[in-house]
N, C-alpha and C positions, 0 to 999 in steps of 0.2 A: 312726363313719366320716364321719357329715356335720359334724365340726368339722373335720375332716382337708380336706373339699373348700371347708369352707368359709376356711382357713387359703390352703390354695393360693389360690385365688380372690383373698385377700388380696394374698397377694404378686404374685401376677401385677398385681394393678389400681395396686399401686403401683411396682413394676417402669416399667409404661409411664408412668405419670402422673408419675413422680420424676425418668425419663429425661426429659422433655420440659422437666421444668423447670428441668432442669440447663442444658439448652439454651436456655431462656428467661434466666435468670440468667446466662449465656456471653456471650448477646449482648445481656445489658442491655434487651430489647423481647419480648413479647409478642405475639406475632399473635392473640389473642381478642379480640373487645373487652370492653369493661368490663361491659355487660351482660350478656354472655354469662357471664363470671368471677361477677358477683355473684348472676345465676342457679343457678348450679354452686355457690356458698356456702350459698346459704340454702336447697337443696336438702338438700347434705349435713348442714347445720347441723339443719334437722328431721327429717333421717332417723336423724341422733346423735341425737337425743330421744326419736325412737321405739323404736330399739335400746335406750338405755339404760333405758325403760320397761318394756319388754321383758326385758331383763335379759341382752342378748346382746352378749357381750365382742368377738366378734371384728366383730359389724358396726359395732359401736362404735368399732372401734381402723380400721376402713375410713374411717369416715365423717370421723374425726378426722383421719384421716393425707389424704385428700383436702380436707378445708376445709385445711388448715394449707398444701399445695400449689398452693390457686388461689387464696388470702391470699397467695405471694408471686409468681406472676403477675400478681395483680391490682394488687401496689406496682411490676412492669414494666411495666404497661401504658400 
């Protein structure tokens, strides 16, 4: 059951964060600034490390699908 919550969770997280960058890439800019983006990378970036330490696919595929999302806000920025 807690891969099911944690699958939604998934989706939901990139639902909104996909939406937004759709919108960042529409209009060519960014409203984060780069700090704030390369904060949010190297977050996810060690949080990928520690799932996959762990051995948990689906925060894995979170962490992944969010660095890969604020890697291209951060080339709009």
């Amino acid at each position: 059951m807690s891969d099911y919550i944690g699958i939604f969770g998934l989706i939901l997280i990139t639902l909104g964060f996909g939406y937004e960058m759709l919108k960042t890439v529409r209009r060519r800019k960014c409203n984060l600034s780069r700090g704030v983006l390369l904060l949010f990378i190297s977050a996810s970036v060690l949080l990928f490390y520690h799932a996959l330490q762990l051995g948990d696919i689906i925060f894995m595929s979170l962490n992944l699908v969010v660095t890969v999302i604020n890697l291209v806000n951060l080339y709009f920025s």
